[in-house]
C-alpha positions as CSV (number, residue, x, y, z in Angstrom):
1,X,-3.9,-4.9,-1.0
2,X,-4.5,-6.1,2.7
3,X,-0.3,-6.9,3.4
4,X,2.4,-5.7,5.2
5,X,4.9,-8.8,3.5
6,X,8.3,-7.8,3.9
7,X,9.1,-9.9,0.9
8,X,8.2,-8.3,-2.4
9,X,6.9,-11.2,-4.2
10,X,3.3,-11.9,-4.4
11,X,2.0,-15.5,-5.2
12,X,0.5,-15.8,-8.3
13,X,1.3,-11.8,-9.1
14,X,2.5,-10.4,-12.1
15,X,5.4,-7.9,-12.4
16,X,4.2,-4.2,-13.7
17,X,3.8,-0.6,-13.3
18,X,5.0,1.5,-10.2
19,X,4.4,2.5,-6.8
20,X,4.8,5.2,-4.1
21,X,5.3,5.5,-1.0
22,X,5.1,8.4,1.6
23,X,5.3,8.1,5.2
24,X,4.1,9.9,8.7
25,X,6.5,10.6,11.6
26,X,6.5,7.6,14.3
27,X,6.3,8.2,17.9
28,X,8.8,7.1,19.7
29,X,7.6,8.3,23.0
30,X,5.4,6.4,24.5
31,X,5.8,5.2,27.9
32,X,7.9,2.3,28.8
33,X,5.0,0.1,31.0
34,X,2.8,0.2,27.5
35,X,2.9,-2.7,24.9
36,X,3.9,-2.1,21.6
37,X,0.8,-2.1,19.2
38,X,1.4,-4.2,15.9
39,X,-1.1,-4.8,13.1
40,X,-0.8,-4.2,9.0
41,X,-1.5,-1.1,7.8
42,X,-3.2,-2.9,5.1
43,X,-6.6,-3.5,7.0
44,X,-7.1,0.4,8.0
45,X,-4.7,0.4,11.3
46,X,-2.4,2.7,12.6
47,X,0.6,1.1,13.9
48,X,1.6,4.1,16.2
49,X,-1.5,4.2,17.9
50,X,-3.0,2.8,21.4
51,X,-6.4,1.2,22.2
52,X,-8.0,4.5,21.9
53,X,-10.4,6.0,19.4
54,X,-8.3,8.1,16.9
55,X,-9.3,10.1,13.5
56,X,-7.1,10.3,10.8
57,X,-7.0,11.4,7.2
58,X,-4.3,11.1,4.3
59,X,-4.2,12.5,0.8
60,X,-0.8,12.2,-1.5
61,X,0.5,12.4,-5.8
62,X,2.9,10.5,-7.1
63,X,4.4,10.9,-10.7
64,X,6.1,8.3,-12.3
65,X,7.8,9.8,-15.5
66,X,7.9,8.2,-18.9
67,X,9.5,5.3,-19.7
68,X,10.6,2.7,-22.7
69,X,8.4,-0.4,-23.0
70,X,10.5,-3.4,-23.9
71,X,7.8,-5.5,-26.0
72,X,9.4,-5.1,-29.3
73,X,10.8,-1.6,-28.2
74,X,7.7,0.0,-29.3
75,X,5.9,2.9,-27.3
76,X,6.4,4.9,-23.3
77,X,4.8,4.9,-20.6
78,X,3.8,7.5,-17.6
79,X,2.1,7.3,-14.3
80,X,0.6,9.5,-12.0
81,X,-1.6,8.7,-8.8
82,X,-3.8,10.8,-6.0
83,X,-5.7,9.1,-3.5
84,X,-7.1,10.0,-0.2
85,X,-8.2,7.8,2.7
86,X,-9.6,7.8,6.3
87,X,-9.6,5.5,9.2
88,X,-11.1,5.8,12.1
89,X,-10.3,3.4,15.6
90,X,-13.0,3.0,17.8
91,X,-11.6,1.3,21.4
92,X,-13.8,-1.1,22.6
93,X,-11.8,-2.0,25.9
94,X,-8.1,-1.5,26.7
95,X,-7.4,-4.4,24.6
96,X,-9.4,-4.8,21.9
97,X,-10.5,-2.5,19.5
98,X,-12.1,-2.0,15.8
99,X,-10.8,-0.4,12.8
100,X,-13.3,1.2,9.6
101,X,-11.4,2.7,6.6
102,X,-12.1,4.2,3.6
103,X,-9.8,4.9,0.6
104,X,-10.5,6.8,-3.0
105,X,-7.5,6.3,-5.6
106,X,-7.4,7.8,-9.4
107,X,-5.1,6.6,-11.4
108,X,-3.6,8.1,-15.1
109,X,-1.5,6.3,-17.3
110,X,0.0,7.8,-20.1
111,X,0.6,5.4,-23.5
112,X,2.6,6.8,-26.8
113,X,3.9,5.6,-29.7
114,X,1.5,2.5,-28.7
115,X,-2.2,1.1,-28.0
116,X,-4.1,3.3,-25.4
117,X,-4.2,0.1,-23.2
118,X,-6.3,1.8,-20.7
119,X,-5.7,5.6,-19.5
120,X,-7.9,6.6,-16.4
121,X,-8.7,4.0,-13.5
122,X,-10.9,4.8,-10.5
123,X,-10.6,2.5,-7.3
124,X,-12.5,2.3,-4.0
125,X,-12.1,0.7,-1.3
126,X,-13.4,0.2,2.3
127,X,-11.9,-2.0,5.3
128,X,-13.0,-3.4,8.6
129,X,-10.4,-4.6,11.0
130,X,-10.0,-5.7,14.7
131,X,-6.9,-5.9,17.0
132,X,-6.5,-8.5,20.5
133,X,-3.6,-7.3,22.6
134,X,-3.7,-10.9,24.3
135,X,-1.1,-10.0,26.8
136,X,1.5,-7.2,27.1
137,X,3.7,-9.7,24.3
138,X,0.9,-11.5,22.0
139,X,-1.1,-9.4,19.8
140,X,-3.7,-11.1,17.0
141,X,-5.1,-9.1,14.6
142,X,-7.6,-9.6,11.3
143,X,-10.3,-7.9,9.3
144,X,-11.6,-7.8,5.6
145,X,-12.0,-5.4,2.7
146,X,-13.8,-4.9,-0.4
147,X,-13.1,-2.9,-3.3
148,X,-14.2,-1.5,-7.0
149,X,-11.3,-1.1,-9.4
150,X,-12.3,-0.1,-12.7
151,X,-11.6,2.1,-15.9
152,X,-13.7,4.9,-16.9
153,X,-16.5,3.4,-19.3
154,X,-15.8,-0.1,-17.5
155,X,-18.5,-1.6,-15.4
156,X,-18.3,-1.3,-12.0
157,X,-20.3,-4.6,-11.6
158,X,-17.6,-6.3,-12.6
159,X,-15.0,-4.5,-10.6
160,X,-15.4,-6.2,-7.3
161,X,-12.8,-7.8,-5.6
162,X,-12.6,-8.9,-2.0
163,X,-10.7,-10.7,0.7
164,X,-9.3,-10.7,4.2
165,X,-6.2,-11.3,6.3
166,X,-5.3,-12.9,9.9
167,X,-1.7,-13.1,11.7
168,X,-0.4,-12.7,15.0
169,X,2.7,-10.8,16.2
170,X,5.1,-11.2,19.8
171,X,6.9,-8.1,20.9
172,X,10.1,-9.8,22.5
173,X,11.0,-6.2,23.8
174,X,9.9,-3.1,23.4
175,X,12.6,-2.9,20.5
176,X,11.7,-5.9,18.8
177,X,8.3,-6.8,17.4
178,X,8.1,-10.3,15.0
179,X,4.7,-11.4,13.5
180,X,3.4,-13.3,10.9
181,X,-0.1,-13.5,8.8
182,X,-2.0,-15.2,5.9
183,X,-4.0,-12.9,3.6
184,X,-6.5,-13.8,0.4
185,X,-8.1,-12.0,-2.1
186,X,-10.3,-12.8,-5.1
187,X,-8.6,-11.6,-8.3
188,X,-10.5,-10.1,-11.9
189,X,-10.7,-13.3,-14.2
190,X,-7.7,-15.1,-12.3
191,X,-7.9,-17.9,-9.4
192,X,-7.8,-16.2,-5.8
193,X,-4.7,-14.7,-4.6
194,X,-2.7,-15.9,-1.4
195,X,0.3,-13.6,0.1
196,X,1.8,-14.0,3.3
197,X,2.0,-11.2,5.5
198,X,5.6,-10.6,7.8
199,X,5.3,-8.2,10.4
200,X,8.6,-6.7,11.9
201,X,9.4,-3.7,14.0
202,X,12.9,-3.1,14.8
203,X,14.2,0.0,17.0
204,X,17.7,-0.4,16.4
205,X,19.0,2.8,18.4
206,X,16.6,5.5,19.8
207,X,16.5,7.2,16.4
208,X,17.0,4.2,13.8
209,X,13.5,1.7,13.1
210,X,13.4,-1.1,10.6
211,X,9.8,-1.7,9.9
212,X,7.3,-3.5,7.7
213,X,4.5,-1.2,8.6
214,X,4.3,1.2,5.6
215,X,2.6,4.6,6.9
216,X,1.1,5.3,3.0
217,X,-2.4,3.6,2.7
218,X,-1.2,2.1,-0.7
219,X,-3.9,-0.3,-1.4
220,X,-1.8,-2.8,-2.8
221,X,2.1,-2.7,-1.3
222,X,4.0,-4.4,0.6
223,X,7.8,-3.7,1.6
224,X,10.0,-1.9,4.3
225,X,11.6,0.8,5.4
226,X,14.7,2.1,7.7
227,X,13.5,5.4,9.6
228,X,16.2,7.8,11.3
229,X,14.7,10.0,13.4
230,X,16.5,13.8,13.0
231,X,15.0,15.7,15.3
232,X,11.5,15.9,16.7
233,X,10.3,17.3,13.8
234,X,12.0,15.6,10.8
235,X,12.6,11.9,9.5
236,X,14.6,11.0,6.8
237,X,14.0,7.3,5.3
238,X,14.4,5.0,3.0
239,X,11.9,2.4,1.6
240,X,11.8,-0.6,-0.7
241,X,8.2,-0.9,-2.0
242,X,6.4,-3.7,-4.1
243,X,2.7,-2.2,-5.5
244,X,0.0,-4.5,-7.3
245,X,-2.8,-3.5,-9.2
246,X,-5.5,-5.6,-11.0
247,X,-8.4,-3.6,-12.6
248,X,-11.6,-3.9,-14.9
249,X,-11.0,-2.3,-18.0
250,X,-13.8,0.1,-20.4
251,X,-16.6,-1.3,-22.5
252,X,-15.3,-0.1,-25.5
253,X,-11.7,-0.1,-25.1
254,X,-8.8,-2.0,-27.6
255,X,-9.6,-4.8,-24.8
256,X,-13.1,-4.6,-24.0
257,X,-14.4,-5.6,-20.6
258,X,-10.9,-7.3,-20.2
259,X,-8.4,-6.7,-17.1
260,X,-5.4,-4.5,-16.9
261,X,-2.1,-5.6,-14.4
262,X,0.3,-3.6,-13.4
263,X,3.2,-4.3,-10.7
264,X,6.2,-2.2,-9.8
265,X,9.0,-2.3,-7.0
266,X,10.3,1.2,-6.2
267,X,13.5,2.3,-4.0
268,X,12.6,5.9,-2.6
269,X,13.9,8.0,-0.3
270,X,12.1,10.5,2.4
271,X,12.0,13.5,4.4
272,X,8.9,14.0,6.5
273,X,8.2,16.9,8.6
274,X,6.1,17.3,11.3
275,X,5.1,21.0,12.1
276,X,2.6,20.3,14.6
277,X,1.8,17.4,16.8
278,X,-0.7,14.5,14.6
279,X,0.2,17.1,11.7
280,X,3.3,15.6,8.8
281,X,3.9,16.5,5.3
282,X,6.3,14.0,3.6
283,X,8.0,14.1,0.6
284,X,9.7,11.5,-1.5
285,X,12.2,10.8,-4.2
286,X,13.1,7.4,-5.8
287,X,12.9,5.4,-8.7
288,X,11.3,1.9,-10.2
289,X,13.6,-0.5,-10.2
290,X,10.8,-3.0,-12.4
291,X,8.0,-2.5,-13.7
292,X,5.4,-4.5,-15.6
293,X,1.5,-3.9,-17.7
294,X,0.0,-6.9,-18.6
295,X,-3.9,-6.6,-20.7
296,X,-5.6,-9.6,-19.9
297,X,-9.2,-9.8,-22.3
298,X,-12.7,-11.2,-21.0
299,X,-11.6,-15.2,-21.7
300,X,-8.6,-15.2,-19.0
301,X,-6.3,-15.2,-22.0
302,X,-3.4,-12.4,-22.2
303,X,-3.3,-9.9,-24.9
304,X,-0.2,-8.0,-24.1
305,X,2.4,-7.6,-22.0
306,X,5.6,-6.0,-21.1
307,X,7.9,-4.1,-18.6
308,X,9.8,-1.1,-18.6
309,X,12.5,1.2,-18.3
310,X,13.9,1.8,-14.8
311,X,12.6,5.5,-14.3
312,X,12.3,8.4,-11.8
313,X,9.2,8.8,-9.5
314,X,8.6,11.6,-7.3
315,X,5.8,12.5,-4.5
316,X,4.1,14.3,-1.9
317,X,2.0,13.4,1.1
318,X,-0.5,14.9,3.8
319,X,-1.8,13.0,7.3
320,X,-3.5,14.7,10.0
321,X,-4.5,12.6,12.9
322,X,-7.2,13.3,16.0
């Protein structure tokens, strides 16, 4: 929930579910005597900002459409997801500065021919971050997050989960950012979860980026994408994406009080326009590549589980920026 891992594997993680991805247009023009700013989206930041204080809002939906569970080739599964989340940057000097974010997410999932594992899932989430520009190459960053993840009917007491991440990055050029990070997080009814976090910004021509720095506010994912810059207005990308979800499930459901996993690894593809400056609309096209549910009850001990069907996802994002 806190990384930017290029990898798509996350220790001790599951495979399930799916995950979507939507991106804002980059600036590319900033001048040449200022350092590039690095630190992961995951802890509130935006990576195309300065040291200033900025504003910005995002809302998107994503629809994953029905697919075949393969435990005993019983039942389908759908996904849909909204969320909407703020940050805002406050500059405390010209190198140092602090991040607060917010995020809502609502989840549906959609069982047939099966058990009604769990159907609606509410999550929020706040973060606190901070970024060091040591010198015009070192940047450190860090922060910490908590968050509620739970079913309707499930108890929110019990939905907690928190944690925190650290790294550094070195921008050898103004083309070429490296960095690296360690991130934890508590996990519902599992041991605590360690990730690594791989920070890489690549301008490979004045209109082609490689980057690990993920533009949608996804609470859990971690991937990359390759960003070709059309025209002032319009980027077209492409994005490999790895989501993971962990949430408390109802009272009174088939596993009460229990916890519901859900992983995915999409490949999607983007067109975001920007009709105004700080102003984008993106939308996106892919499909999961794997996907995975796993029910989990009260004693740690797993009730069900299996993956799915490679299937369509589609999308549609909003970011406005002061």
């Amino acid at each position: 929930m806190l990384a930017l891992a290029l990898a798509t594997t996350v220790l001790g993680s599951t495979p399930a579910s799916f995950t979507l991805p939507a991106f804002t247009l980059q600036d590319q023009s900033a001048p040449e005597t200022r350092p590039v700013d690095v630190a992961p989206a995951g802890l509130g930041q935006d990576p195309a900002a300065g040291f200033d204080t900025s504003l910005s809002f995002d809302a998107a939906f994503t629809w994953q459409f029905e697919s075949n569970l393969k435990n005993q080739n019983q039942g389908s599964v759908a996904h849909g997801r909204a969320h909407t989340d703020g940050k805002f940057r406050l500059g405390l000097t010209d190198t140092l500065d602090l991040t607060m974010g917010w995020r809502y997410q609502y989840d549906h999932w959609n069982f047939k021919d099966t058990v009604d594992w769990w159907r609606d899932v509410n999550t929020l989430q706040f973060n606190l971050g901070m970024r060091w520009r040591v010198d015009d190459n070192w940047m450190i960053f860090g922060g910490g997050q908590v968050m509620w993840s739970v079913e309707n009917g499930g108890s929110w007491s019990d939905g907690v989960i928190g944690g925190g991440a650290a790294g550094f990055s070195y921008a050898f050029s103004r083309d070429l950012i490296i960095g690296a990070g360690l991130g934890i997080r508590s996990q519902l009814e599992d041991d605590a979860l360690f990730y690594p976090i791989i920070v890489l910004d690549w301008q490979i021509t004045d209109r082609l980026s490689l980057d690990t720095r993920l533009e949608t506010g996804w609470a859990n994912q971690s991937g990359a994408e390759l960003v070709y810059q059309l025209t002032d207005e319009f980027d077209v990308g492409f994005a490999v994406v790895f989501d993971y979800e962990r949430f408390r499930l109802e009272d009174s459901g088939p596993v009460p009080g229990g916890v519901g996993t859900t992983e995915t690894l999409p490949l999607m593809f983007y067109l975001t326009w920007e009709p105004m400056p700080d102003t984008s609309i993106t939308g996106y096209i892919g499909a999961t590549v794997y996907g995975r549910i796993k029910a989990t009850n009260a004693a740690s001990q797993d009730v069900y589980a299996s993956t799915y069907d490679p299937t369509p996802v589609i999308g549609i994002q909003g970011s406005v920026r002061f």
